[in-house]
C-alpha positions as CSV (number, residue, x, y, z in Angstrom):
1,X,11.5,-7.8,-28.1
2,X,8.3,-6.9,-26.3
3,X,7.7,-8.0,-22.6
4,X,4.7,-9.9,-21.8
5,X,3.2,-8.3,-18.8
6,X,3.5,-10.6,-15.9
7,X,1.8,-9.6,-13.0
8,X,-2.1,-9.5,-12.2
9,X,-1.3,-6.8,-9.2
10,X,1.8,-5.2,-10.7
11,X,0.7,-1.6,-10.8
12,X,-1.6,-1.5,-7.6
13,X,1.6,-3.0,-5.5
14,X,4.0,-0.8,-6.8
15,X,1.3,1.8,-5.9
16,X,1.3,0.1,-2.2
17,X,5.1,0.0,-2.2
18,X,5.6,3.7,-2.2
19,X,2.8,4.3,0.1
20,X,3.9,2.3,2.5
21,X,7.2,3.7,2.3
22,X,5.9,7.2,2.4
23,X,6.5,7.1,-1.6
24,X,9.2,9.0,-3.7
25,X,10.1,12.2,-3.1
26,X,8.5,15.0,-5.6
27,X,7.1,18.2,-6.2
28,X,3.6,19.3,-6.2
29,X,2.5,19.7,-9.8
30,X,-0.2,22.4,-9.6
31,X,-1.5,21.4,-12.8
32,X,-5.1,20.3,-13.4
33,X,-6.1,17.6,-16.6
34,X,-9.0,17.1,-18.6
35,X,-10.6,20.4,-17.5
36,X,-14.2,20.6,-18.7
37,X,-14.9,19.9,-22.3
38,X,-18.4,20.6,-21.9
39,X,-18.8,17.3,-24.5
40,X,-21.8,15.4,-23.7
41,X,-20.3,11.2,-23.3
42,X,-20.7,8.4,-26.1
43,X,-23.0,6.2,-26.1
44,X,-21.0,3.9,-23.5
45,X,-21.5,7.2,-20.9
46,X,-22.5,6.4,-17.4
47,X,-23.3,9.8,-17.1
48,X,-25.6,10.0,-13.3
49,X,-29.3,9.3,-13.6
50,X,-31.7,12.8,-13.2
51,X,-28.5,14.7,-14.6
52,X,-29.7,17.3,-16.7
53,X,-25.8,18.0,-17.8
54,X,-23.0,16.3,-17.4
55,X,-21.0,17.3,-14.2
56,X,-17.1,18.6,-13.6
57,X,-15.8,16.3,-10.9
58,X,-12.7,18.1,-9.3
59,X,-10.3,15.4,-7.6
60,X,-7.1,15.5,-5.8
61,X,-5.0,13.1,-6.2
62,X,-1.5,11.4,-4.8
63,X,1.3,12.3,-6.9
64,X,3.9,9.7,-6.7
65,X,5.8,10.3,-10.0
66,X,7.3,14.0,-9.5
67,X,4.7,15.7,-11.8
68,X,5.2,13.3,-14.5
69,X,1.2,12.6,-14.9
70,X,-0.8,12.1,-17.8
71,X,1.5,14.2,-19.4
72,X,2.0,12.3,-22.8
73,X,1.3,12.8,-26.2
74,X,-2.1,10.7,-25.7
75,X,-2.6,11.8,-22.5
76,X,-5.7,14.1,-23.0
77,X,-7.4,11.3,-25.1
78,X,-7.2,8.7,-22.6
79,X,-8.4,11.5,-19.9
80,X,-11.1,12.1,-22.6
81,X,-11.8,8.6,-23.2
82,X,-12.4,8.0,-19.2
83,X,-15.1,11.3,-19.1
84,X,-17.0,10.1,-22.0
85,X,-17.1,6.4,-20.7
86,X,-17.7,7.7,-17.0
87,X,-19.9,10.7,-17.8
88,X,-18.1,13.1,-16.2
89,X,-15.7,15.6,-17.0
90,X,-12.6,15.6,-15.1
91,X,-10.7,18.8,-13.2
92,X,-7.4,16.7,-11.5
93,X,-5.4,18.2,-8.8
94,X,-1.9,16.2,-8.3
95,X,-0.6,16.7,-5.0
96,X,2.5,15.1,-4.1
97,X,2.7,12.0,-1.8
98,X,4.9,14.0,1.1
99,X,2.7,17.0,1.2
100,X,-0.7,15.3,0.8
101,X,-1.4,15.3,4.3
102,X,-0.9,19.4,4.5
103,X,-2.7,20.0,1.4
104,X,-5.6,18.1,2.5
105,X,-5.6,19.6,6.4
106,X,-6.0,22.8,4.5
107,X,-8.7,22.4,2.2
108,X,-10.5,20.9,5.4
109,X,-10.3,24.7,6.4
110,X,-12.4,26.2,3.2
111,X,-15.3,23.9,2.7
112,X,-16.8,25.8,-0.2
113,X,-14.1,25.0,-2.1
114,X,-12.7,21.7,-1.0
115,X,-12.3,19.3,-4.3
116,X,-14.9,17.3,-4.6
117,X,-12.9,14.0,-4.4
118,X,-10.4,13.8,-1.9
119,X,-7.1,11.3,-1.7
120,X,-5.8,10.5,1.6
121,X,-2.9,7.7,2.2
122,X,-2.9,5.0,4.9
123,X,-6.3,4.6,6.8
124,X,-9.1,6.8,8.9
125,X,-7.2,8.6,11.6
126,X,-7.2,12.0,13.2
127,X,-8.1,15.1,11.1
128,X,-10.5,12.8,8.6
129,X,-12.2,11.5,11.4
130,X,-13.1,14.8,13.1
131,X,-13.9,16.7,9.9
132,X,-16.4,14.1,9.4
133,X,-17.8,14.5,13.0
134,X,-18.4,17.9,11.4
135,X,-19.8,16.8,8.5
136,X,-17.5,17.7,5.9
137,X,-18.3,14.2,4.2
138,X,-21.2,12.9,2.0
139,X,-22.7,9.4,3.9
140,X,-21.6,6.9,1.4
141,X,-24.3,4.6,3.2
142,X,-26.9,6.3,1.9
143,X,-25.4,5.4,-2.1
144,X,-22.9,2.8,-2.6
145,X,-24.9,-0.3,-1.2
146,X,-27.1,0.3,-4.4
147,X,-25.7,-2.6,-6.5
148,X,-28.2,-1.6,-9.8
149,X,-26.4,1.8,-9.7
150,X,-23.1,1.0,-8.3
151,X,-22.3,-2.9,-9.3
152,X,-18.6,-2.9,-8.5
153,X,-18.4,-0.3,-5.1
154,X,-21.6,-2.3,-3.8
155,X,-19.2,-5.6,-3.4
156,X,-17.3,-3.0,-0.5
157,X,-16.2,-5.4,2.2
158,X,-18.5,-4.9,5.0
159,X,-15.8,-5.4,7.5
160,X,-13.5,-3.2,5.4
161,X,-16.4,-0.4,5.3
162,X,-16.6,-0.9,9.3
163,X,-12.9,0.6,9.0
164,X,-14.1,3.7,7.5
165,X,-17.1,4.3,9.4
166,X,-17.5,7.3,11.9
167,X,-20.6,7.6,14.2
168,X,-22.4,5.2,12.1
169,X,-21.5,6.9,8.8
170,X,-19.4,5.4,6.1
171,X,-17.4,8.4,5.2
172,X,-14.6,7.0,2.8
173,X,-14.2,4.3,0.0
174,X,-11.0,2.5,0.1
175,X,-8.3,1.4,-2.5
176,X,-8.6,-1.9,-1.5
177,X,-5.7,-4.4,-0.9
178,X,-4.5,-8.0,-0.8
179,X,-5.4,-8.9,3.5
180,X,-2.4,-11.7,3.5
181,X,0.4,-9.5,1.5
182,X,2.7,-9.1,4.5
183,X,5.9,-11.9,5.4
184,X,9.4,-12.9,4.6
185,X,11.2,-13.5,1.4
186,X,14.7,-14.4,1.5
187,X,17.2,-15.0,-1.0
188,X,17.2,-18.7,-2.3
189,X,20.3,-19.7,-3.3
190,X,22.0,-17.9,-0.5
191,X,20.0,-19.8,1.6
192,X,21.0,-23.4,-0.6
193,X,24.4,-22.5,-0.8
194,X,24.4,-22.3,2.7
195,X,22.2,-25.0,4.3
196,X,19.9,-22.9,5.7
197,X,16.2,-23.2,4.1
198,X,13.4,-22.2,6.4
199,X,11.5,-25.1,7.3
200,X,7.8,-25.3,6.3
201,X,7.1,-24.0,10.1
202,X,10.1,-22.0,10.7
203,X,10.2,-20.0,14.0
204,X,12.4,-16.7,14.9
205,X,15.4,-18.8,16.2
206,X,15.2,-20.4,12.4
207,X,15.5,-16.9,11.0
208,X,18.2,-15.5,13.0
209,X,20.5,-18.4,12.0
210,X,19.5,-17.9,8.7
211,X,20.4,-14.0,9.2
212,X,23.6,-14.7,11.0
213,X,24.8,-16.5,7.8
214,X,24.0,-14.4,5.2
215,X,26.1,-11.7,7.9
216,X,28.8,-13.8,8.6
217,X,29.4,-17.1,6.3
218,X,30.0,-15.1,3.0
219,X,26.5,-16.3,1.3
220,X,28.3,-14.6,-1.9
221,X,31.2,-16.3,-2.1
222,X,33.5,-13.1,-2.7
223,X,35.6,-13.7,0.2
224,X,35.1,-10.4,1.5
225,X,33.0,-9.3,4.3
226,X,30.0,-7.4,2.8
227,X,27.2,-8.5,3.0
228,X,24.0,-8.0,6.1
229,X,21.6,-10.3,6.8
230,X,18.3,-8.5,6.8
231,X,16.8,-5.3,4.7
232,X,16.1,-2.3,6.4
233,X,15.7,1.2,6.3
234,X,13.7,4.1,8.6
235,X,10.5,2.6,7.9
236,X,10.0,0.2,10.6
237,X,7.2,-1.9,9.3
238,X,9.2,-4.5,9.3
239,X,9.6,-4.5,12.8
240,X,5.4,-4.8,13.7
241,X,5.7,-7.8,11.3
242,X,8.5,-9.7,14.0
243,X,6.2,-8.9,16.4
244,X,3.4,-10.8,15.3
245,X,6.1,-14.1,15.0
246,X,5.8,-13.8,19.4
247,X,2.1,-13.3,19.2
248,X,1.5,-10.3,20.3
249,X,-0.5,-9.5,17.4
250,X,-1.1,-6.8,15.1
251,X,-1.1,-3.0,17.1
252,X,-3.8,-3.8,19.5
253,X,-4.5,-7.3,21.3
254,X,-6.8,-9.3,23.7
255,X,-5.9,-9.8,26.7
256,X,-7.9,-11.5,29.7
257,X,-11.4,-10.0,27.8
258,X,-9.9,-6.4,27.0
259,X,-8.5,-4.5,24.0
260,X,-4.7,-3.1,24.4
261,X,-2.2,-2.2,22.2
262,X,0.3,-4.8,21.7
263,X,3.1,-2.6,23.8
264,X,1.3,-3.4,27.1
265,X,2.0,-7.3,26.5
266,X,5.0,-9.1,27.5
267,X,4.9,-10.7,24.0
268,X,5.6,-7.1,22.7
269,X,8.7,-6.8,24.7
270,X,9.8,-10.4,24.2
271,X,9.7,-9.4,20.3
272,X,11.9,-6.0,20.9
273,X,14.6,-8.0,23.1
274,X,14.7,-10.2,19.6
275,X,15.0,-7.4,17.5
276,X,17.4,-5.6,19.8
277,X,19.6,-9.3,18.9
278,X,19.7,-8.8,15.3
279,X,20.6,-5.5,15.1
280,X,23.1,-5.7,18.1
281,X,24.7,-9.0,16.5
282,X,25.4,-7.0,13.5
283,X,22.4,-8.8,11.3
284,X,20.8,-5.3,9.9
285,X,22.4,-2.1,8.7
286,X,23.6,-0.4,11.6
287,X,22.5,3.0,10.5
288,X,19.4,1.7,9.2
289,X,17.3,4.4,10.8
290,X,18.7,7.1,8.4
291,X,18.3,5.0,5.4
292,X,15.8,6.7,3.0
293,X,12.9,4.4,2.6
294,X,13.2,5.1,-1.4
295,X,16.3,3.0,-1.6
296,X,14.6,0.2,0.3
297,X,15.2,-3.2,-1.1
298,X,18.0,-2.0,-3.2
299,X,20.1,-3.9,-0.8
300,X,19.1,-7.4,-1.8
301,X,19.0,-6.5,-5.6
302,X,22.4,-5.6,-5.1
303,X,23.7,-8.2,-2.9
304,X,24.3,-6.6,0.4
305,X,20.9,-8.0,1.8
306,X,19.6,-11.6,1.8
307,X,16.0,-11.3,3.8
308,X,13.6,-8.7,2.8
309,X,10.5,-8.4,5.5
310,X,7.3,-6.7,4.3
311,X,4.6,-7.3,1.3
312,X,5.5,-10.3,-0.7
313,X,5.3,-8.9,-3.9
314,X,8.5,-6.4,-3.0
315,X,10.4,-10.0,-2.9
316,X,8.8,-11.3,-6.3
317,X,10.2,-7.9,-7.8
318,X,13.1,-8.2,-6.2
319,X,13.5,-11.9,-8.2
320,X,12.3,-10.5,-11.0
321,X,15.5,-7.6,-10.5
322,X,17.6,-10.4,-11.0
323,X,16.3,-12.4,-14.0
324,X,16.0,-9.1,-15.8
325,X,18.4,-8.6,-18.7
326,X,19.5,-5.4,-17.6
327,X,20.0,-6.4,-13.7
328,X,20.7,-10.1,-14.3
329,X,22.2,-11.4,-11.1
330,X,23.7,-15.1,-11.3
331,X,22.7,-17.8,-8.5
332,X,25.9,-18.8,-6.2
333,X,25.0,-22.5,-6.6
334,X,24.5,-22.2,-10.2
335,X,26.1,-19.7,-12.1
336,X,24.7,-20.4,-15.4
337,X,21.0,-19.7,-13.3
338,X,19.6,-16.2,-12.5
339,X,19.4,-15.6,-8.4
340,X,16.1,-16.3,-6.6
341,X,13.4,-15.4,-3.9
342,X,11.5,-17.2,-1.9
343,X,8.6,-15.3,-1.0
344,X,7.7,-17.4,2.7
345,X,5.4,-15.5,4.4
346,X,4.6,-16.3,8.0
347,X,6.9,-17.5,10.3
348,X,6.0,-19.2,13.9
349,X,2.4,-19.5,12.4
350,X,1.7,-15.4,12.6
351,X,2.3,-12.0,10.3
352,X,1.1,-9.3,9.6
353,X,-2.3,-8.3,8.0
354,X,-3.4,-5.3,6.1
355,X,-6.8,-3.4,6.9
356,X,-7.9,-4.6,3.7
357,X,-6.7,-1.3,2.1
358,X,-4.1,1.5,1.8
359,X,-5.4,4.9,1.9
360,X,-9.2,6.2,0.3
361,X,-11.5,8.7,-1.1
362,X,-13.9,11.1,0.4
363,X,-16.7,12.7,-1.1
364,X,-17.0,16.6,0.1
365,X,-20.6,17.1,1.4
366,X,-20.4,21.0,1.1
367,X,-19.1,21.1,-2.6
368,X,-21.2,18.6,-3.7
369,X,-24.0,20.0,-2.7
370,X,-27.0,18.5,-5.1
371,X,-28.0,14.6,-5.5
372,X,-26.5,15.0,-9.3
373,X,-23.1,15.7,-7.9
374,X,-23.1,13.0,-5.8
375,X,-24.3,10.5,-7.9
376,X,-21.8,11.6,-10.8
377,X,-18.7,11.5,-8.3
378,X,-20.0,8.1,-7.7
379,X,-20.6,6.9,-10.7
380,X,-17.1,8.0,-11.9
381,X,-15.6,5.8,-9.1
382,X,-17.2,2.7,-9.8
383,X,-17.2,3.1,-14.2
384,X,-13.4,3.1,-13.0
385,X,-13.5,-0.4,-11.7
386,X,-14.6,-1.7,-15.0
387,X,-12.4,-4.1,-17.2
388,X,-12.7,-1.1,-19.7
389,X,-11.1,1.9,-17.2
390,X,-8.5,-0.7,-15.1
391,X,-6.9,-1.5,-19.1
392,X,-7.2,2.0,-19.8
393,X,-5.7,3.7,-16.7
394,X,-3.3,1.1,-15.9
395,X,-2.5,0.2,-19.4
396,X,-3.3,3.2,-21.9
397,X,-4.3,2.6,-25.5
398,X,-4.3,-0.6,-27.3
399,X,-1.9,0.1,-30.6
400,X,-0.2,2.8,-28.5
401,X,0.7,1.6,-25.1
402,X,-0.2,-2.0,-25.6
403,X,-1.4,-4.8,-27.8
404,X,-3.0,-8.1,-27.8
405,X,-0.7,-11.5,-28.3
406,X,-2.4,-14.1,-30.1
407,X,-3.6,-15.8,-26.9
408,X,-5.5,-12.6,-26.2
409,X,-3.1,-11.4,-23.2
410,X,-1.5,-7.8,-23.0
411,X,1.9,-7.3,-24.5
412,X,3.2,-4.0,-22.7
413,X,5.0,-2.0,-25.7
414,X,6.2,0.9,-22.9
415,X,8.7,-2.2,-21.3
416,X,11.9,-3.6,-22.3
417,X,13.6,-1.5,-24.8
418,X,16.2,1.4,-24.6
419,X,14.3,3.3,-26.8
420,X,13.4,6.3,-24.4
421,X,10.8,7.6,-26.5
422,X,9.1,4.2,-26.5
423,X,9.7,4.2,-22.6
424,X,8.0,8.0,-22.4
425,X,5.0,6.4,-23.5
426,X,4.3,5.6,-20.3
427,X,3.8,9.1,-19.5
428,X,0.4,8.9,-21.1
429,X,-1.4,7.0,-18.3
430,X,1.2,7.1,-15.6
431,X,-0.7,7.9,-12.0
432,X,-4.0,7.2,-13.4
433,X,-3.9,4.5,-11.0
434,X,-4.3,6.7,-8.5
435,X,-8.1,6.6,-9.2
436,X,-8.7,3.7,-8.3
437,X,-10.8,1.6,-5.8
438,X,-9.7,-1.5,-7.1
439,X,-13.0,-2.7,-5.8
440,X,-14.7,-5.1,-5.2
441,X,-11.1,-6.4,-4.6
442,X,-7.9,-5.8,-6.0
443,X,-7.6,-9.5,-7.1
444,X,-10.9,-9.7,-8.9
445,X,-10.2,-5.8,-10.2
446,X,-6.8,-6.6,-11.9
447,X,-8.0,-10.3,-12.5
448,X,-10.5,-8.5,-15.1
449,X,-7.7,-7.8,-17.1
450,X,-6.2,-10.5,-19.6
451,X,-2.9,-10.4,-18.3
452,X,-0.2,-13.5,-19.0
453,X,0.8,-15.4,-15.7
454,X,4.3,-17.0,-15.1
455,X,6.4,-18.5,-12.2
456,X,6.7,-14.6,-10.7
457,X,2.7,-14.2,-10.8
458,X,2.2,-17.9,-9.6
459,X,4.8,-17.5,-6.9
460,X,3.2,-14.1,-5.4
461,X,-0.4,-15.4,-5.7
462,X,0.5,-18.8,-3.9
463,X,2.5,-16.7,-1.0
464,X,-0.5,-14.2,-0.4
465,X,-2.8,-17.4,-0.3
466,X,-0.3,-19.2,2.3
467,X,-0.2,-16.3,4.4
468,X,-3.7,-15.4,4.6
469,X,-4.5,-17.8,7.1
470,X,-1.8,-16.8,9.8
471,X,-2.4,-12.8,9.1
472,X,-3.5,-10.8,12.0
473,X,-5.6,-8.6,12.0
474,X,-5.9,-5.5,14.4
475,X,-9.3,-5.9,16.8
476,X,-9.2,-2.5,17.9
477,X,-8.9,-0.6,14.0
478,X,-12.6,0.0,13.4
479,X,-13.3,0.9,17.1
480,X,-10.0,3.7,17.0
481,X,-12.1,5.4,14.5
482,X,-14.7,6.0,16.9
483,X,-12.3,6.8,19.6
484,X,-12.2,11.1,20.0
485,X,-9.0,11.1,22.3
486,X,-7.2,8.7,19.3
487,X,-8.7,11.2,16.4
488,X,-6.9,14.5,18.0
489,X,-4.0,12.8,19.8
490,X,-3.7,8.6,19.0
491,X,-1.2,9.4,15.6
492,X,1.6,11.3,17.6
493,X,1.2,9.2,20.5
494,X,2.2,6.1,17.6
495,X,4.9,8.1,16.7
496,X,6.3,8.1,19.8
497,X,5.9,4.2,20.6
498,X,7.7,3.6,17.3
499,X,10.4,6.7,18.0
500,X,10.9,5.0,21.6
501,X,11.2,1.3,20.0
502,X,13.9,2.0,17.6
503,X,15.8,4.3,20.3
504,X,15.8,1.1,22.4
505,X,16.4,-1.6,19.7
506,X,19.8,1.0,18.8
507,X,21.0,1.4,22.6
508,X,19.9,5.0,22.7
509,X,18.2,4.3,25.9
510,X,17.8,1.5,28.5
511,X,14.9,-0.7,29.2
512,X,14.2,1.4,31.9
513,X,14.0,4.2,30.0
514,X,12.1,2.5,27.3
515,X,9.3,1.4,29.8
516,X,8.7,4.5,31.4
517,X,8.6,6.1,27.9
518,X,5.8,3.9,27.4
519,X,4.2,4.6,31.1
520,X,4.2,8.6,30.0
521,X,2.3,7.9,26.5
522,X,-0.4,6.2,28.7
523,X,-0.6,9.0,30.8
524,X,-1.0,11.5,27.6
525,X,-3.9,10.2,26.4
526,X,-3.4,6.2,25.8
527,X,-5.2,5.5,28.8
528,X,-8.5,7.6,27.4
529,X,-7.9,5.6,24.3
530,X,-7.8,2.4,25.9
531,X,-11.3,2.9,27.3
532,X,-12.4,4.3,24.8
533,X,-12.3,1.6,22.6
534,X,-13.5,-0.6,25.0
535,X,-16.6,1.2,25.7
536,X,-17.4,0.3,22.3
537,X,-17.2,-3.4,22.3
């Protein structure tokens, strides 16, 4: 039987998923699609106004499916279908997720042939923000806020494009992203089975009680002692979102009129001491920090974890794991019932918020070098954000990859079935979403789409909406940009907080040691940064 497609956000999560997690491992592809035809676009083109011929955009873009991109037997139609409708041809470089960041540091080197698009993951930081104080970027100010040319990249967030401004440019579009996406989901019937719900304010002394059972009161009812409280791997994220439940806020904070990063509070180290509890009570895996993050949240789908902390939507998949025929997992209170999550959110009235995206284009200033370039490249992005190109890169071709149901919604003919050719059909549109800005947001992009809702949609919609209003947001992100000592230095010296946090949360090293760990990165160049972003205020 076909499978209904569920999820309004389903492909731009599991997008956000990998990122976050630093994405599957994989090989650069080295292979180009849709090189020039040299076919002029239908009818529908949006080929650039004052373009005497229609332009070859070259893009690089993240890999995150081990070269298996547009590779299908319909693949070159559907690339052929997006340059006629865009009216641009369409030279695509895949590079893969863990070498993106080399890849792009060296075509930063040769500006003459830099691609014309670049990807980048997570937000504005270091060599982005100094090659643009070189001008190795086109001023998107001077374009995008052009809603008659540009209808869906002129709805940009104007605190979001703050984000992605240097010295007064706006440098970057962004794949845009859900702001209240980050909390708690926990595993329901463990919980019920066990008497230990989280109440509809629950605070961190709520959670560890409810970790400490799922550790230690057999939430499975196997008699035997295997299962951990709480998901985690190397990717610490979840530990910045337990910081926020002490309110210390979200990596910098006000305190008495002046911006610092939360590890200068005594919130901060309030938060690690709590931390430092679960994992010394035994209530996360004790080798957690060599855990690949691409196993993460395998643990709760297969019953060794009960609390998953990070985007909400990794706990709706999660439930969905269970319910699915191949995976089905059977509640512990009611065996004839699949297993559930319950996507919480905050906790103690605080989480986590996103910058209102996860990673983001540039446009090359020296190999787009006429007004027709410029205004193809940007054409192509926002023709992208149309109904039309979100069904088509996310979707494929209707009769192929999809069909209507009778109420007009997508039926998805690449899901459920063992047929592995029908499951290769995937391969016609796979990373495609890579392209896009899911702009003007990524709830309005995807909500363009007739997509069927159900209790897993409803669920992850009413979770981001609860959690919205307790997310905090950093202060300091738009002013880092700005801040030259954080551009050349501000990433390592992150590295190093985090490296320093888990050695102390694992009893590598002593408070002590921890603290004057944290004294040196001041003296490094966290100091300059500190004033730095001040001065800006």
């Amino acid at each position: 039987m076909k499978k209904k497609i569920v999820s309004m956000l389903l492909t731009s999560a599991m997008v956000v998923g990998l990122a976050a997690c630093g994405g599957a491992s994989s090989t650069e592809s080295g292979v180009t699609n849709g090189q020039s035809s040299g076919q002029e676009g239908s009818g529908e083109s949006a080929q650039a106004e004052g373009s005497g011929e229609r332009q070859t955009i070259t893009w690089s873009v993240i890999d995150v499916n081990a070269g298996v991109n547009a590779v299908g037997d319909y693949a070159d139609e559907i690339i052929q279908q997006i340059e006629d409708y865009c009216g641009a041809d369409l030279d695509i470089i895949w590079y893969a997720n863990d070498a993106l960041s080399e890849k792009n540091s060296l075509a930063l080197t040769s500006p003459s042939t830099m691609p014309q698009i670049m990807s980048w993951g997570g937000t504005v930081t270091g060599d982005v923000v100094s090659a643009a104080k070189n001008g190795a970027f086109v001023d998107l100010n001077n374009y995008i806020w052009d809603s008659e040319k540009y209808p869906y990249l002129s709805q940009l967030s104007k605190e979001v494009a703050a984000n992605l401004t240097v010295n007064g440019q706006l440098i970057a579009l962004p794949r845009t992203r859900v702001v209240g996406r980050y909390g708690l989901s926990y595993r329901q019937d463990w919980a019920q089975k066990l008497g230990v719900e989280l109440p509809e304010n629950a605070t961190p002394d709520d959670v560890y009680k409810m970790l400490y059972a799922f550790t230690y009161d057999d939430p499975d009812g196997n008699g035997v002692d295997d299962t951990i409280g709480m998901e985690m791997t190397l990717y610490t994220g979840p530990f910045d979102i337990i910081q926020t439940w002490f309110g210390c806020g979200n990596g910098w904070q006000e305190v008495d009129g002046k911006l610092m990063p939360v590890w200068t509070t005594d919130e901060y180290f309030e938060a690690v001491e709590y931390i430092k509890k679960l994992y010394d009570d035994g209530l996360m895996p004790a080798d957690f920090y060599s855990r690949p993050t691409d196993s993460w949240s395998n643990g709760c789908k297969t019953g060794e974890n009960g609390v998953f902390i990070d985007v909400l939507d990794s706990g709706k998949r999660i439930w969905q794991y269970f319910e699915a025929d191949e995976t089905y997992t059977a509640s512990v209170v009611n065996p004839d019932e699949p297993a559930t999550m319950n996507l919480y959110g905050a906790v103690n009235g605080h989480t986590l918020a996103t910058a209102g995206y996860n990673g983001f284009f540039t446009l090359s200033a020296t190999t787009l070098d006429t007004e027709e370039k410029i205004e193809a490249a940007l054409t192509l992005l926002d023709r992208l954000c149309s109904p039309e190109m979100l069904t088509l890169t996310q979707y494929g071709l209707e009769g192929i990859n999809y069909e209507y149901d009778t109420d007009g919604y997508i039926v998805d003919l690449d899901a459920e079935t063992e047929d592995q050719a029908a499951v290769e059909l995937a391969n016609n549109y796979k990373g495609l979403n890579q392209l896009l800005t899911f702009l003007p947001s990524s709830e309005s992009s995807t909500g363009a789409i007739p997509i069927a809702t159900n209790k897993f949609n409803e669920a992850q919609d009413a979770a981001y909406a609860a959690a919205l209003p307790y997310a905090e947001l950093n202060p300091a992100l738009s002013y880092l940009v700005g801040s030259d000592t954080y551009s050349q230095v501000g990433a390592d010296l992150d590295e190093q907080v985090t490296a320093a946090r888990t050695q102390y949360i694992c009893g590598s090293i002593s408070l002590e040691e921890f603290k004057n760990t944290l004294d040196s990165i001041r003296s490094q160049g966290y100091d300059t940064i500190i004033e730095e972003v001040n001065a800006q205020r």
